[in-house]
mmCIF file of the N, C-alpha and C atoms, coordinates in Angstrom:
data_MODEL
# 
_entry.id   MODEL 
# 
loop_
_atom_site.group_PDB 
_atom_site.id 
_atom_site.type_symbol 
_atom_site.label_atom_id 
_atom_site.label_alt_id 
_atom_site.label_comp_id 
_atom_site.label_asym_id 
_atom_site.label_entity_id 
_atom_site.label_seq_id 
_atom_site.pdbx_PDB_ins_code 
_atom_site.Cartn_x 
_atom_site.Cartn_y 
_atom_site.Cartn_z 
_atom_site.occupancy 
_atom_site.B_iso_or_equiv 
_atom_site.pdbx_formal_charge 
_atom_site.auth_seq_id 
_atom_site.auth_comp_id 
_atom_site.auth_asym_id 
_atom_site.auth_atom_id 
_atom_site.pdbx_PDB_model_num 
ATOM 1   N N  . UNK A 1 1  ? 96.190  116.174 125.413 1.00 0.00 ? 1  UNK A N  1 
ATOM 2   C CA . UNK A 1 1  ? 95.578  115.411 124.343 1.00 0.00 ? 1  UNK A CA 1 
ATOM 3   C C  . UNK A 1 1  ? 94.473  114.539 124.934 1.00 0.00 ? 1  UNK A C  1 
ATOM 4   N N  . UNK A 1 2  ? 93.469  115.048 124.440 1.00 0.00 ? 2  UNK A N  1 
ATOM 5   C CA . UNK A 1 2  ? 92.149  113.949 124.957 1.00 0.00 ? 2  UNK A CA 1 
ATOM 6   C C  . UNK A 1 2  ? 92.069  112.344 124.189 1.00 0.00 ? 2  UNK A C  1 
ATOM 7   N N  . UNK A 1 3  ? 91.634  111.827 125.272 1.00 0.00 ? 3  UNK A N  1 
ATOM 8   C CA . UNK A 1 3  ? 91.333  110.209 124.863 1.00 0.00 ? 3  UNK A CA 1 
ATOM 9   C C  . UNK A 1 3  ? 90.335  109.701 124.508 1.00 0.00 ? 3  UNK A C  1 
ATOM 10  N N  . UNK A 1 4  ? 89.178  111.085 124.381 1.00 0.00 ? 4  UNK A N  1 
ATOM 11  C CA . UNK A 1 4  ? 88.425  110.565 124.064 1.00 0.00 ? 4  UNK A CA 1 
ATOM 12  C C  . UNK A 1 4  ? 87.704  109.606 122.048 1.00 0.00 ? 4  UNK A C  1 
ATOM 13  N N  . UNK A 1 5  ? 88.770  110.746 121.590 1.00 0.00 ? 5  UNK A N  1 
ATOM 14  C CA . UNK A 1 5  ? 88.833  110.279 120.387 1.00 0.00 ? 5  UNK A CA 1 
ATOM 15  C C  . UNK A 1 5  ? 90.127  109.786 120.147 1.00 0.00 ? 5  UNK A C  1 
ATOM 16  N N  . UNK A 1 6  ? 90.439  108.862 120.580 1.00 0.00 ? 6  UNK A N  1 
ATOM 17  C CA . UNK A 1 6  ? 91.785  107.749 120.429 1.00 0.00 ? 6  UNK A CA 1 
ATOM 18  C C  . UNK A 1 6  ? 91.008  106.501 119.725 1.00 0.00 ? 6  UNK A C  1 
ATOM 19  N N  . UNK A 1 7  ? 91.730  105.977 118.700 1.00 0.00 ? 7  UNK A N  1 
ATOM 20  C CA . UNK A 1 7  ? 91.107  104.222 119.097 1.00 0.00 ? 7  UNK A CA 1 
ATOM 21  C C  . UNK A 1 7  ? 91.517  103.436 119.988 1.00 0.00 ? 7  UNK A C  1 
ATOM 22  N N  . UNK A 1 8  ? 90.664  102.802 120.394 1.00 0.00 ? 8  UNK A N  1 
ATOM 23  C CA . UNK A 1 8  ? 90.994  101.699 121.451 1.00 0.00 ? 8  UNK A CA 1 
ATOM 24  C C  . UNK A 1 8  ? 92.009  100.774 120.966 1.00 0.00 ? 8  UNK A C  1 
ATOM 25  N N  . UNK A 1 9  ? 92.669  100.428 121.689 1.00 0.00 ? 9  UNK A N  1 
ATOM 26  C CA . UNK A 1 9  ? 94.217  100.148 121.546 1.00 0.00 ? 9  UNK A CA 1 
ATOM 27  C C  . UNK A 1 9  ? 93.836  98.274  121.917 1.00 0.00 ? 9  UNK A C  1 
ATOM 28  N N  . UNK A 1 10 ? 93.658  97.634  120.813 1.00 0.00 ? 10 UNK A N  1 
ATOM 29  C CA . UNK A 1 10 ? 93.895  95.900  120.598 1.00 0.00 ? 10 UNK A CA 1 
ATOM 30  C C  . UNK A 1 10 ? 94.959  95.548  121.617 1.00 0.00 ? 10 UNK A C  1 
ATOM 31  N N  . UNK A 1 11 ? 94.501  94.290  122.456 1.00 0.00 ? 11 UNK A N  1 
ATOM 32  C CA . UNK A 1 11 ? 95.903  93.569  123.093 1.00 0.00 ? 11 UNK A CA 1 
ATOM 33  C C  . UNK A 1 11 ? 96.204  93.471  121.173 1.00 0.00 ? 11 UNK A C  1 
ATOM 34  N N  . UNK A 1 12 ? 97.789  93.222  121.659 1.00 0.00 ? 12 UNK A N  1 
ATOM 35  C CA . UNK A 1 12 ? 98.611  92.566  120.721 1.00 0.00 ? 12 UNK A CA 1 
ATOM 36  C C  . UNK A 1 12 ? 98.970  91.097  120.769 1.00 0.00 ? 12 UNK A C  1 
ATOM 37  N N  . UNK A 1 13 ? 99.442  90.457  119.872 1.00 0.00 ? 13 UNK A N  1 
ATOM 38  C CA . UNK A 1 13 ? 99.728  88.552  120.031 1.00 0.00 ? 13 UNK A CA 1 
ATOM 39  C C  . UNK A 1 13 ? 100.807 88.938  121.333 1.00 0.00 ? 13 UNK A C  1 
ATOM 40  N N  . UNK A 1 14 ? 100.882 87.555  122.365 1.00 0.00 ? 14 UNK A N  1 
ATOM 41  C CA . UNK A 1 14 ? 102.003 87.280  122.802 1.00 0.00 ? 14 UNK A CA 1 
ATOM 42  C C  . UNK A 1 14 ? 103.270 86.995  121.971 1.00 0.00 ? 14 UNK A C  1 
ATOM 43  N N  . UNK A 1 15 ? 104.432 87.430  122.390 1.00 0.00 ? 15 UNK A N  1 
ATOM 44  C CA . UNK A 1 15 ? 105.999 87.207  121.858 1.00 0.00 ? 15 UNK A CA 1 
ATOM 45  C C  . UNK A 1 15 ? 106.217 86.083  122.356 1.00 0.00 ? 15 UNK A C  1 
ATOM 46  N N  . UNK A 1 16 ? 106.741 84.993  120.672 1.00 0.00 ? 16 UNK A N  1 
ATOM 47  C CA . UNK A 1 16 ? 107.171 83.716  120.515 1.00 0.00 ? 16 UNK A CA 1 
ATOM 48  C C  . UNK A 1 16 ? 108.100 83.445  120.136 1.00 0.00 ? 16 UNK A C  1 
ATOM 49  N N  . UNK A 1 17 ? 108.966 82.708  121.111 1.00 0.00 ? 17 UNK A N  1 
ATOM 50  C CA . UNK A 1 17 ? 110.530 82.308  120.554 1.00 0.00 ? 17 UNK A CA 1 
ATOM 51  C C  . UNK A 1 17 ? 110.420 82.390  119.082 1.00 0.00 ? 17 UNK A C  1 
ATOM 52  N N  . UNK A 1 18 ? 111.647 82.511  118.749 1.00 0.00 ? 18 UNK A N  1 
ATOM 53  C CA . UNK A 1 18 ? 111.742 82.089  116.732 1.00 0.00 ? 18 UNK A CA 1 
ATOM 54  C C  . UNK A 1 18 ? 111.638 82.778  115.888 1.00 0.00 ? 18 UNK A C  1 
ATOM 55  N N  . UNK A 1 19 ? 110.401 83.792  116.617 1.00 0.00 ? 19 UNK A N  1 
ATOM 56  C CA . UNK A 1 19 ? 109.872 84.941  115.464 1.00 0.00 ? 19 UNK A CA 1 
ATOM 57  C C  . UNK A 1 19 ? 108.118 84.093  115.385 1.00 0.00 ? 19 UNK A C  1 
ATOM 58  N N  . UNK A 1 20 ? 107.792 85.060  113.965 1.00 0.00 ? 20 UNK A N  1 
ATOM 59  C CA . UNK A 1 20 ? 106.810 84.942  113.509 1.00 0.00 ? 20 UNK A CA 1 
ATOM 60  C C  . UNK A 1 20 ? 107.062 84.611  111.638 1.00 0.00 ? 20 UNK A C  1 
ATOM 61  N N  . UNK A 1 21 ? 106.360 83.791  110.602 1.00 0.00 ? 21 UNK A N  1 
ATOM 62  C CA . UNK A 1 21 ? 106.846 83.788  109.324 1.00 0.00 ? 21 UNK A CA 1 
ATOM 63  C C  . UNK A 1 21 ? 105.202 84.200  108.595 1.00 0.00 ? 21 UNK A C  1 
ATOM 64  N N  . UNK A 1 22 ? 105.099 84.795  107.779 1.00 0.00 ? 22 UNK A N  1 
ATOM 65  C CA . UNK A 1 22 ? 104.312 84.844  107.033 1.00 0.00 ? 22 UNK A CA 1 
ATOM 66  C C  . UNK A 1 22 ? 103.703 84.094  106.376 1.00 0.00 ? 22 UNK A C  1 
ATOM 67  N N  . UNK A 1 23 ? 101.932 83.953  106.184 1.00 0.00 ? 23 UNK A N  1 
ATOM 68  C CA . UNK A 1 23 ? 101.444 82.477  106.076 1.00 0.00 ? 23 UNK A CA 1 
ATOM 69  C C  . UNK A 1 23 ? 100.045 82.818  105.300 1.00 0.00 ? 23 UNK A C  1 
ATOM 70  N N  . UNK A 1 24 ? 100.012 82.444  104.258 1.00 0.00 ? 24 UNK A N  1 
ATOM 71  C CA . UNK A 1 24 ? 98.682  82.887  103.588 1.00 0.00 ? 24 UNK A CA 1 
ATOM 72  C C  . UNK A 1 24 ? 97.526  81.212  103.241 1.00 0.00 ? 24 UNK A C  1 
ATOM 73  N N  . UNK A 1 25 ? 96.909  81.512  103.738 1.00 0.00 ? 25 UNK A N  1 
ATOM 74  C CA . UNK A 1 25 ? 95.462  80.590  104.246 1.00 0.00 ? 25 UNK A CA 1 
ATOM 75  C C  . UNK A 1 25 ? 94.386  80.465  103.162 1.00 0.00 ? 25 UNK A C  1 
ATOM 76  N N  . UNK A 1 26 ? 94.427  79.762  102.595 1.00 0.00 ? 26 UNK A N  1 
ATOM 77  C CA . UNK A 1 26 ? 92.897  79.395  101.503 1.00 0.00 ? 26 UNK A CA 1 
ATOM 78  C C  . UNK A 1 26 ? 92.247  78.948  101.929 1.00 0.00 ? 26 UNK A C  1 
ATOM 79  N N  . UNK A 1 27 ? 90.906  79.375  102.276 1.00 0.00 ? 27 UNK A N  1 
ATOM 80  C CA . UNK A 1 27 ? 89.645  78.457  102.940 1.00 0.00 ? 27 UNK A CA 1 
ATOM 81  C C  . UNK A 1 27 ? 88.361  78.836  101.928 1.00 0.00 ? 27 UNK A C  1 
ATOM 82  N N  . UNK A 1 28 ? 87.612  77.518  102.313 1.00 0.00 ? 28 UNK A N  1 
ATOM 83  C CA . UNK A 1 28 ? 86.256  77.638  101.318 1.00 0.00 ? 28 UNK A CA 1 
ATOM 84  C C  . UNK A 1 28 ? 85.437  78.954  101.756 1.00 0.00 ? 28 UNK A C  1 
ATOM 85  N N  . UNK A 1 29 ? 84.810  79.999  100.843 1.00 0.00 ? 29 UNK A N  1 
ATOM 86  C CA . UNK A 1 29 ? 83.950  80.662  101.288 1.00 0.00 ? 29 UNK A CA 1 
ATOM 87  C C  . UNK A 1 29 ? 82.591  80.762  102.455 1.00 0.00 ? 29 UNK A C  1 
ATOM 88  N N  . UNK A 1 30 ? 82.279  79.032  102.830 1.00 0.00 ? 30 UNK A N  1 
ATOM 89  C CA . UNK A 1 30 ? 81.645  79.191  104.076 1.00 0.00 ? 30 UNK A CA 1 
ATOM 90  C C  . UNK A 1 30 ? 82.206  79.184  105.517 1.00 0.00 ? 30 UNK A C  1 
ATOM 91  N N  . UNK A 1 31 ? 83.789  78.920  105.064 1.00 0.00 ? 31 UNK A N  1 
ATOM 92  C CA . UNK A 1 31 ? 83.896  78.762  106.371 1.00 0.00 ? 31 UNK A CA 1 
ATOM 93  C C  . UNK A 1 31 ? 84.612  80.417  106.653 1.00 0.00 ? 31 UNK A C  1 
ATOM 94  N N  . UNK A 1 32 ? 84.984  80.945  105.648 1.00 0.00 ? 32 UNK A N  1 
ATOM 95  C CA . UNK A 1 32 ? 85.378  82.233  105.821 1.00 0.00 ? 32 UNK A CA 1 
ATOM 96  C C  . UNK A 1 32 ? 83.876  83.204  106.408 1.00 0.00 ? 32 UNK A C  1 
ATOM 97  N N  . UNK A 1 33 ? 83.104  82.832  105.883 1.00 0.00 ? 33 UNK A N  1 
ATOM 98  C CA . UNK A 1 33 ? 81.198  83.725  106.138 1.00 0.00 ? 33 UNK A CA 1 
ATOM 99  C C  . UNK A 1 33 ? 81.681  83.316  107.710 1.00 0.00 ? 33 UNK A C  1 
ATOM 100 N N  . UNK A 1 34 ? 81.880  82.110  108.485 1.00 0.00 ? 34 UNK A N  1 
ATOM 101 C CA . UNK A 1 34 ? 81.980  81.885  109.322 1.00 0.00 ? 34 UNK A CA 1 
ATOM 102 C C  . UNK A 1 34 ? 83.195  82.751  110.373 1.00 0.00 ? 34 UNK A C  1 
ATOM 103 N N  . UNK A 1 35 ? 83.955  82.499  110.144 1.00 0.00 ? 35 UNK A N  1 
ATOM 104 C CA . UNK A 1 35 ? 85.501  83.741  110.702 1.00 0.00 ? 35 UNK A CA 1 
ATOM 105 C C  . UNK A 1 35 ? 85.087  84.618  111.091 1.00 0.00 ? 35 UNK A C  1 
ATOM 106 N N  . UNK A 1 36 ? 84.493  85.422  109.565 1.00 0.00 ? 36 UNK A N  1 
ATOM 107 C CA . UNK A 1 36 ? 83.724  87.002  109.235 1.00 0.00 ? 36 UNK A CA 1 
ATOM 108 C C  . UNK A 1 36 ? 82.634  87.287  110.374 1.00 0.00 ? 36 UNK A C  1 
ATOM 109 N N  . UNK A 1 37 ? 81.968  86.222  110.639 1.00 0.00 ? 37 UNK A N  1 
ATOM 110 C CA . UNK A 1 37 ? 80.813  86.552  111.941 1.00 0.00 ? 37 UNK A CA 1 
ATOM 111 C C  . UNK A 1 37 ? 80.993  86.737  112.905 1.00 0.00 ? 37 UNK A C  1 
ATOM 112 N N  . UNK A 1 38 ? 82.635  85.965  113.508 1.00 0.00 ? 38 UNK A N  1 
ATOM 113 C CA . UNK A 1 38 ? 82.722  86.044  115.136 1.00 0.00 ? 38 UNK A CA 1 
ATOM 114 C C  . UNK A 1 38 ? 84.027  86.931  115.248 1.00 0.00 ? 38 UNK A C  1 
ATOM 115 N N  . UNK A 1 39 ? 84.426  87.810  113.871 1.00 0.00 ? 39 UNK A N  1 
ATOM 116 C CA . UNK A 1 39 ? 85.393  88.621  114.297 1.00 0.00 ? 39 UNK A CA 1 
ATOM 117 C C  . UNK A 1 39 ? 84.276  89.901  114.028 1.00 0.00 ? 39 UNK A C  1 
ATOM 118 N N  . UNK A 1 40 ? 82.635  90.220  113.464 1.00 0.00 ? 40 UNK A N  1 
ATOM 119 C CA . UNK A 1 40 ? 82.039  91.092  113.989 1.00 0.00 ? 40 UNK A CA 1 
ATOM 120 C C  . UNK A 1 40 ? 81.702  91.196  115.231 1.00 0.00 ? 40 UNK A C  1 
ATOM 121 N N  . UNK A 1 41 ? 81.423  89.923  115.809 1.00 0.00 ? 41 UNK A N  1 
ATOM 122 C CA . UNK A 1 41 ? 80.781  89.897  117.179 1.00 0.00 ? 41 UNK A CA 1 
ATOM 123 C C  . UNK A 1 41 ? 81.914  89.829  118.356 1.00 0.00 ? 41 UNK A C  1 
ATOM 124 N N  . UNK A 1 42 ? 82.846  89.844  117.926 1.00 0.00 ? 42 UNK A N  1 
ATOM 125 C CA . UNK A 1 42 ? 84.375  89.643  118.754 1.00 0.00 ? 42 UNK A CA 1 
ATOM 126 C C  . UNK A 1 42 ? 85.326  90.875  118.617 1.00 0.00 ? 42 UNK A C  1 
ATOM 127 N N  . UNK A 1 43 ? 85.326  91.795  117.767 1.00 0.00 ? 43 UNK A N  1 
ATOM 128 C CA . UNK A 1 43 ? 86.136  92.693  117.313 1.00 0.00 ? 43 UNK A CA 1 
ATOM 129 C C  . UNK A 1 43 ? 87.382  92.226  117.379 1.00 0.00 ? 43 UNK A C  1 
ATOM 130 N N  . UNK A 1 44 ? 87.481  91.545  116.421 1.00 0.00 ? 44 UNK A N  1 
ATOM 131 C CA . UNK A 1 44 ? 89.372  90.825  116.358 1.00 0.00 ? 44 UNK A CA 1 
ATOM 132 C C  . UNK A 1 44 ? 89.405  90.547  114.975 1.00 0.00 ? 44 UNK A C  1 
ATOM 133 N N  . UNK A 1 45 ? 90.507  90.666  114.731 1.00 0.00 ? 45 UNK A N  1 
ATOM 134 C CA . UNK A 1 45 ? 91.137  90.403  112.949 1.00 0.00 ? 45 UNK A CA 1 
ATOM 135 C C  . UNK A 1 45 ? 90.502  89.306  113.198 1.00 0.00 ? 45 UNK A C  1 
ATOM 136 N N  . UNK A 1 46 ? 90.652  88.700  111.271 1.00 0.00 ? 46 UNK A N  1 
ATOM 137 C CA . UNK A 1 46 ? 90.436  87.541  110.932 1.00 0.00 ? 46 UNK A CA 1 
ATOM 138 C C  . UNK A 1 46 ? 91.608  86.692  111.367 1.00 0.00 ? 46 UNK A C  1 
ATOM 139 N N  . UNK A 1 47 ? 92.883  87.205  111.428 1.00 0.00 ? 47 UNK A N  1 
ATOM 140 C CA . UNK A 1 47 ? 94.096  86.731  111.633 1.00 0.00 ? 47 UNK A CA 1 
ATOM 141 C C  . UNK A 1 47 ? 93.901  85.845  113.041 1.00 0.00 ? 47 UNK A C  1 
ATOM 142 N N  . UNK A 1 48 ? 93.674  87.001  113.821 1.00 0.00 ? 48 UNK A N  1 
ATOM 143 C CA . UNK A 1 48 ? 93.201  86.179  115.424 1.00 0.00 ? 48 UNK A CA 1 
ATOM 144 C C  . UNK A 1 48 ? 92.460  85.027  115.129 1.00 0.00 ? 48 UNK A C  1 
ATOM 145 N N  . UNK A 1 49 ? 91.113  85.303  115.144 1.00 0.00 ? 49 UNK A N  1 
ATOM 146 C CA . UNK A 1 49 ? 90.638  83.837  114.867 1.00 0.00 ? 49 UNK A CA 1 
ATOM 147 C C  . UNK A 1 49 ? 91.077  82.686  114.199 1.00 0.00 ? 49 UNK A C  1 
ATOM 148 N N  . UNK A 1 50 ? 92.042  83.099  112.919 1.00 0.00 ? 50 UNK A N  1 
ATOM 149 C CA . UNK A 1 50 ? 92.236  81.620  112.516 1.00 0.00 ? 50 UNK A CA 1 
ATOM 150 C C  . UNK A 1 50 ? 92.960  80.705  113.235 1.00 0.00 ? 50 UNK A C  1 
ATOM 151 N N  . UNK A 1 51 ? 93.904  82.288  113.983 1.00 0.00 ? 51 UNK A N  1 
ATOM 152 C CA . UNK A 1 51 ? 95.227  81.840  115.087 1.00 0.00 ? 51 UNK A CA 1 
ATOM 153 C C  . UNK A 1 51 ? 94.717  80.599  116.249 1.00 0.00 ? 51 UNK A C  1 
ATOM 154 N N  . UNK A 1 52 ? 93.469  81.398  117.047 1.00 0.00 ? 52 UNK A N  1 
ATOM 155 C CA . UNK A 1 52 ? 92.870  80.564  117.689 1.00 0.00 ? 52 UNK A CA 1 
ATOM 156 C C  . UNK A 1 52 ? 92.035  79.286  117.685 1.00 0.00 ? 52 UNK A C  1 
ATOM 157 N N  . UNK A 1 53 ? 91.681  79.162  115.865 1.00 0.00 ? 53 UNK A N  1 
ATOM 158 C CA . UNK A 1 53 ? 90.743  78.000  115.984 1.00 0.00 ? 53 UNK A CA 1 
ATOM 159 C C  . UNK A 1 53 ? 92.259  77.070  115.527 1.00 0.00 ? 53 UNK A C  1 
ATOM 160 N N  . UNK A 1 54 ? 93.629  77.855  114.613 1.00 0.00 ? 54 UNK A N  1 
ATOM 161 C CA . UNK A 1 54 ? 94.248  76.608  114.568 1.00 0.00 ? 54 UNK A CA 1 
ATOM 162 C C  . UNK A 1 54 ? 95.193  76.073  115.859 1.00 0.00 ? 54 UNK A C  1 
ATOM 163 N N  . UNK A 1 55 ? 95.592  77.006  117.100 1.00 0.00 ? 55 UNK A N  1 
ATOM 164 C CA . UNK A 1 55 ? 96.142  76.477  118.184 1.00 0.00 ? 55 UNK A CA 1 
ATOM 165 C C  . UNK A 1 55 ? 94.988  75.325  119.121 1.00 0.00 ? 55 UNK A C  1 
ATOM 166 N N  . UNK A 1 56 ? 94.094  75.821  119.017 1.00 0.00 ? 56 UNK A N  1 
ATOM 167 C CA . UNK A 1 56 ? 92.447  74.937  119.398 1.00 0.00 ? 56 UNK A CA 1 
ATOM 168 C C  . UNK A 1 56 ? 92.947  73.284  118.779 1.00 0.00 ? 56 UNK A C  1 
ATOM 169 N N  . UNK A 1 57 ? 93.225  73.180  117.064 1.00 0.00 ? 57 UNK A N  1 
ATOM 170 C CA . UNK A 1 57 ? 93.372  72.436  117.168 1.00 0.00 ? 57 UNK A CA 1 
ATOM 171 C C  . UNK A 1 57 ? 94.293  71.781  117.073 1.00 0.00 ? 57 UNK A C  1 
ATOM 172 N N  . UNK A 1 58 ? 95.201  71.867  117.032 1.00 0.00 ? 58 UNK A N  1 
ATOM 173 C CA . UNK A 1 58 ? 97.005  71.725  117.473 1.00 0.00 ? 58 UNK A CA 1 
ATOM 174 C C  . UNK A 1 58 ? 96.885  71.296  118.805 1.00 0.00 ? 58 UNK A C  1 
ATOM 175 N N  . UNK A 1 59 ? 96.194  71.710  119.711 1.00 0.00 ? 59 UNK A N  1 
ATOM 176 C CA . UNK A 1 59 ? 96.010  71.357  121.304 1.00 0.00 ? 59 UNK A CA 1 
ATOM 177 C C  . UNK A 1 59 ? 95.392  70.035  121.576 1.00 0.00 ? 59 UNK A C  1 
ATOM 178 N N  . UNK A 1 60 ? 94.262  70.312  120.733 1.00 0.00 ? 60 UNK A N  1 
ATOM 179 C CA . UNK A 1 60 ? 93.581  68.902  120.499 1.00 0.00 ? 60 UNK A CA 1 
ATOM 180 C C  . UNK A 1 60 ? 93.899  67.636  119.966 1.00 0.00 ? 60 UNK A C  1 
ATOM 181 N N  . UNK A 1 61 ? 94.892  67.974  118.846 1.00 0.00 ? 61 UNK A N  1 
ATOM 182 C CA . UNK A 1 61 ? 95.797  66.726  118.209 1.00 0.00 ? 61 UNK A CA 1 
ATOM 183 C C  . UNK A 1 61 ? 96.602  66.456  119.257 1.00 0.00 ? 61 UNK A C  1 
ATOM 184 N N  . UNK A 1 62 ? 97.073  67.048  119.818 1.00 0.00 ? 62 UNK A N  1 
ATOM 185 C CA . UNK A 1 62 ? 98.524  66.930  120.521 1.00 0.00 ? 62 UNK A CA 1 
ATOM 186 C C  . UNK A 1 62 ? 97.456  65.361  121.775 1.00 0.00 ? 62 UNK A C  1 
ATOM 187 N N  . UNK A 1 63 ? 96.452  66.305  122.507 1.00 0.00 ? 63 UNK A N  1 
ATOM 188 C CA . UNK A 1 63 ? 95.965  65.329  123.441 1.00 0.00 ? 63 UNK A CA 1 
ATOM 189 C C  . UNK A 1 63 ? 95.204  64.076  122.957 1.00 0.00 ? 63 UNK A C  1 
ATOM 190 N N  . UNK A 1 64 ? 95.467  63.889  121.245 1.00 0.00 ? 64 UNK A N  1 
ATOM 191 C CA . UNK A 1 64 ? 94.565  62.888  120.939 1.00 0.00 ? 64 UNK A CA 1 
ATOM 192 C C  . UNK A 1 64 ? 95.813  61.682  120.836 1.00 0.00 ? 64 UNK A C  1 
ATOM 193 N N  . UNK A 1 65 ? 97.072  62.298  120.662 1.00 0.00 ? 65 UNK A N  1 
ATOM 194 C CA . UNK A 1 65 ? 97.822  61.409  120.094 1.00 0.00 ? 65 UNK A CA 1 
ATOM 195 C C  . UNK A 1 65 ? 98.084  59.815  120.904 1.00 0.00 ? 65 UNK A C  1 
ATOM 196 N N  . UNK A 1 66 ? 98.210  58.756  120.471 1.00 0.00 ? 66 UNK A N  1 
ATOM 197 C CA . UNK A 1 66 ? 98.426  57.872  121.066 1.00 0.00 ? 66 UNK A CA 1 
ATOM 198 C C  . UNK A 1 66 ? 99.698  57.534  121.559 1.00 0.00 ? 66 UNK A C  1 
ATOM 199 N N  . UNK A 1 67 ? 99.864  57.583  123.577 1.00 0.00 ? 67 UNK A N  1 
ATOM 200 C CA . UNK A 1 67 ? 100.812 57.546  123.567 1.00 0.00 ? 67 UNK A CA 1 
ATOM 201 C C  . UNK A 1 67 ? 101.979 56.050  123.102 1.00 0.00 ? 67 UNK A C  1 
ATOM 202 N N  . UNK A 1 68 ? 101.317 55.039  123.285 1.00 0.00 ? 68 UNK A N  1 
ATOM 203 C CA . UNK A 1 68 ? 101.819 54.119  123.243 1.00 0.00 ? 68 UNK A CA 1 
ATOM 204 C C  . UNK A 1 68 ? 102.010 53.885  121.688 1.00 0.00 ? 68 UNK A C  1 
ATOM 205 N N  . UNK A 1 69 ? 102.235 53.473  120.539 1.00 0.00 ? 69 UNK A N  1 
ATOM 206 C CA . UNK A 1 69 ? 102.447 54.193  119.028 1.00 0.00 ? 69 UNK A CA 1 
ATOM 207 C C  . UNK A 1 69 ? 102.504 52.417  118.919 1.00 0.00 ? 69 UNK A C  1 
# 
């Protein structure tokens, strides 16, 4: 069987304790035009990207938090 007509085979997400739950996302139409551009220029679901801009900022809250409260 030739490879040459295979599709190229996506990494897949890393495996996360817990599982995974199903999660549906409403965003304004520009910021979706936005998603839509860097998963042409990226070849990755929309899924990926949202994954990454929301761990981006989950990372960022986390280091903003004040430790002293």
């Amino acid at each position: 069987m030739s490879t040459e007509t295979s599709p190229s085979n996506r990494s897949r997400s890393k495996k996360i304790s817990g599982g995974r739950v199903a999660c549906i996302v409403y965003l304004p139409k520009e910021e979706v035009k936005e998603i839509d551009k860097e998963v042409d220029e990226t070849d990755t679901s929309r899924s990926s990207v949202i994954a990454r801009i929301y761990y981006q900022g989950k990372k960022q809250t986390s280091t903003n938090e004040d430790p002293n409260p």
